[in-house]
DRENDO-1510 file (C-alpha; in Angstrom, 1 decimal, always signed):
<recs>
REC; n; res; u; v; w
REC; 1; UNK; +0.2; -14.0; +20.0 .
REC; 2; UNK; +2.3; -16.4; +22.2 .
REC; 3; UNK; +5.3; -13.6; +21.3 .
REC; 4; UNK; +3.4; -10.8; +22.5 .
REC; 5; UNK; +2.3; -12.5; +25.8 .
REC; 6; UNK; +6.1; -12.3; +26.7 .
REC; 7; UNK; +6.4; -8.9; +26.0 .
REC; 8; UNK; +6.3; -6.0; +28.3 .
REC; 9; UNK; +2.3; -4.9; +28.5 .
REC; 10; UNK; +0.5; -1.9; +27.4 .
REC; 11; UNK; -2.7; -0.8; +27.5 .
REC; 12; UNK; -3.9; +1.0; +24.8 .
REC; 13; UNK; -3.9; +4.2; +26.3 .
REC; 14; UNK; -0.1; +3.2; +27.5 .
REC; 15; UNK; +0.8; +2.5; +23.9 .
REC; 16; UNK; -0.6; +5.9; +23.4 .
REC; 17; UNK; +2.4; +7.4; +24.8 .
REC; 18; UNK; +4.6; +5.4; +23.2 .
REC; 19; UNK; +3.5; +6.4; +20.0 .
REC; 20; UNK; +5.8; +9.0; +18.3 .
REC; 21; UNK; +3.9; +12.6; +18.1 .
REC; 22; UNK; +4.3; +13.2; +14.4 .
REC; 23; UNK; +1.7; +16.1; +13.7 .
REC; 24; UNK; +2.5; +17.3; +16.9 .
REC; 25; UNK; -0.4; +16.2; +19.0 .
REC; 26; UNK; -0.9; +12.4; +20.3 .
REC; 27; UNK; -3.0; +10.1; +18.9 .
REC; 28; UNK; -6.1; +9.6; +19.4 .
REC; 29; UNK; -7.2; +5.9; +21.3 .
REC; 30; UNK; -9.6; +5.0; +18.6 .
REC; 31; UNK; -7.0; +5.3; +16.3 .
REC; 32; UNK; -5.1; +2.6; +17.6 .
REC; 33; UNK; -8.3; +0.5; +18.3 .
REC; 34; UNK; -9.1; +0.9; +14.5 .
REC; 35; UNK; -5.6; -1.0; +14.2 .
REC; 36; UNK; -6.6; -3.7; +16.8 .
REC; 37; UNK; -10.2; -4.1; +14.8 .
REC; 38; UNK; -9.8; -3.1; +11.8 .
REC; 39; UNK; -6.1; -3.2; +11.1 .
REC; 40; UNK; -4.3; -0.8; +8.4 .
REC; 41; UNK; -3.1; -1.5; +4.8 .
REC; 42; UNK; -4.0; -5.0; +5.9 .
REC; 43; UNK; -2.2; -5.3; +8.6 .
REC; 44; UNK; -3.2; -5.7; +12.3 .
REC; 45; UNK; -1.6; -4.8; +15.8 .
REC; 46; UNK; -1.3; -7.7; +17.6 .
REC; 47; UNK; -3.2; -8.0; +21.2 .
REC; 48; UNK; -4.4; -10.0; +23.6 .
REC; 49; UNK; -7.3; -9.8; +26.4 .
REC; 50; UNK; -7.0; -9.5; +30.2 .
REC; 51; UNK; -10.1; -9.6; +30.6 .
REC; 52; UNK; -12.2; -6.6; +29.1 .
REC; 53; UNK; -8.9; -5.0; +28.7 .
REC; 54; UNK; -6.8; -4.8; +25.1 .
REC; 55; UNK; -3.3; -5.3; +25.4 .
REC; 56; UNK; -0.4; -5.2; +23.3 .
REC; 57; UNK; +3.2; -4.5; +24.0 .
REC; 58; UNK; +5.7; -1.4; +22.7 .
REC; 59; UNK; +7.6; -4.5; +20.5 .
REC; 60; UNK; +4.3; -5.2; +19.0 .
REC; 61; UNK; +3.6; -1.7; +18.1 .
REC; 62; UNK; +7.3; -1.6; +16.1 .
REC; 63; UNK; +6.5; -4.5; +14.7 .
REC; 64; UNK; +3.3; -3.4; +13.1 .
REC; 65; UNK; +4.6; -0.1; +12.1 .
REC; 66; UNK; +7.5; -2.1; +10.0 .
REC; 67; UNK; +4.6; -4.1; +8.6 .
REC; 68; UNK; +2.1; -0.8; +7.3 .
REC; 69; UNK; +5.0; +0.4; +5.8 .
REC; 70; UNK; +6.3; -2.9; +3.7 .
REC; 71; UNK; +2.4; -3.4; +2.9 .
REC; 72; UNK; +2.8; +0.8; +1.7 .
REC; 73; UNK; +6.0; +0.2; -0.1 .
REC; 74; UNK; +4.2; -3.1; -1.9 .
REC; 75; UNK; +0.8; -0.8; -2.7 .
REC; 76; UNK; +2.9; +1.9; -4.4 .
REC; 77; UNK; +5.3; -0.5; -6.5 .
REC; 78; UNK; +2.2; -2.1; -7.7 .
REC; 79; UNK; +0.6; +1.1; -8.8 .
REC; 80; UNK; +3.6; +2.5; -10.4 .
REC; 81; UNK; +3.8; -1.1; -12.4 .
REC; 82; UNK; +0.3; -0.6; -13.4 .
REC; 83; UNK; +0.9; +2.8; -14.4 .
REC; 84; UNK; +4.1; +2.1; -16.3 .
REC; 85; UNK; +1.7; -0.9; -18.0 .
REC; 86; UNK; -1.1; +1.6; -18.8 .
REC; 87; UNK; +1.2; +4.1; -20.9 .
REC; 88; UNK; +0.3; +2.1; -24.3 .
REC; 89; UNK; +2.8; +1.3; -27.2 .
REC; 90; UNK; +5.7; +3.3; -27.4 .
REC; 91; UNK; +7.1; +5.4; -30.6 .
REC; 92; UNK; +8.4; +2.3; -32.6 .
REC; 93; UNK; +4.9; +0.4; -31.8 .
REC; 94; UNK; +3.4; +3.5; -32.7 .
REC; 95; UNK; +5.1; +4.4; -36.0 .
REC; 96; UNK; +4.8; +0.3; -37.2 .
REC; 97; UNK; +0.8; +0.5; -36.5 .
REC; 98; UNK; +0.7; +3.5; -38.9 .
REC; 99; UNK; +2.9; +1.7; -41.7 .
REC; 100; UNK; +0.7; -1.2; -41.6 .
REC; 101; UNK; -2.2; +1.4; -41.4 .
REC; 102; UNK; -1.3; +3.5; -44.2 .
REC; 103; UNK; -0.1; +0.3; -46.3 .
REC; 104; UNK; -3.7; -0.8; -46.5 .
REC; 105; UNK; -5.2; +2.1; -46.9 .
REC; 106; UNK; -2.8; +2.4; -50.5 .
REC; 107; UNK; -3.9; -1.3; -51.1 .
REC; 108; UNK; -7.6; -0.4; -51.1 .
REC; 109; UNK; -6.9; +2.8; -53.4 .
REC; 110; UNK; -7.8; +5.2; -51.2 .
REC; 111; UNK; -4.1; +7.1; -50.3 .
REC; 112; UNK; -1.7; +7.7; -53.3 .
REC; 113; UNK; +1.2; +5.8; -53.1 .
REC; 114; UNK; +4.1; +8.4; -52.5 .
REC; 115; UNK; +6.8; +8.8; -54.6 .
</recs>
C-alpha cells in the first residue's frame, strides 16, 4: 500500500480510461471494483481510501494485470500436469498388465497355453 500512496492517483472511473479497450468498448466500473473486492484469479488491485473514495494508481493497475496473468499461466500449467497425470499407463504398462493377466489366467487352466 505504502507503494501505491506514492503513485500518481486514480479514481476508479480515471483508471477506467486507462484501461486498454480490448472488445472495443470500455469497461465497465464494477468491473474494476470486483478487482478491488473481490480480486481476480486470486489476485487483488491494490487501493487505498480518501475518504469514501477508492483509489489506486495506473502503476498499480500494470502491476495487477502482470499478476492475473502469472496466476493464469500457473492455473493452466497445473491443469495440463493434471491432464498429462490422468492419461493412465502407457503402451508398455499396458502390454505388461496383460502378460501378467493372461499368465494367470493359463495358471488357473482357463486359457490354453499357446504354442
Amino acid at each position: 500500500m505504502q507503494q501505491v500512496m506514492r503513485e500518481t492517483p486514480l479514481t476508479i472511473k480515471e483508471a477506467l480510461k486507462v484501461i486498454p479497450k480490448i472488445t472495443g468498448r470500455r469497461m465497465h466500473y464494477s468491473g474494476v471494483y470486483r478487482w478491488v473486492t473481490q480480486g481476480l484469479c486470486g489476485v487483488r488491485l491494490e487501493t487505498w481510501r480518501a475518504g469514501t473514495v477508492i483509489v489506486t494508481s495506473e502503476e498499480a493497475l500494470w502491476r495487477f494485470f502482470d499478476r492475473v496473468t502469472t496466476a493464469q499461466d500457473r492455473q493452466r500449467d497445473k491443469a495440463q500436469r493434471t491432464r498429462k497425470a490422468d492419461k493412465g499407463p502407457g503402451e508398455a504398462e499396458r502390454r505388461k498388465s496383460r502378460e501378467a493377466a493372461r499368465r494367470n489366467l493359463e495358471a488357473c487352466g482357463v486359457l490354453r497355453r499357446s504354442a
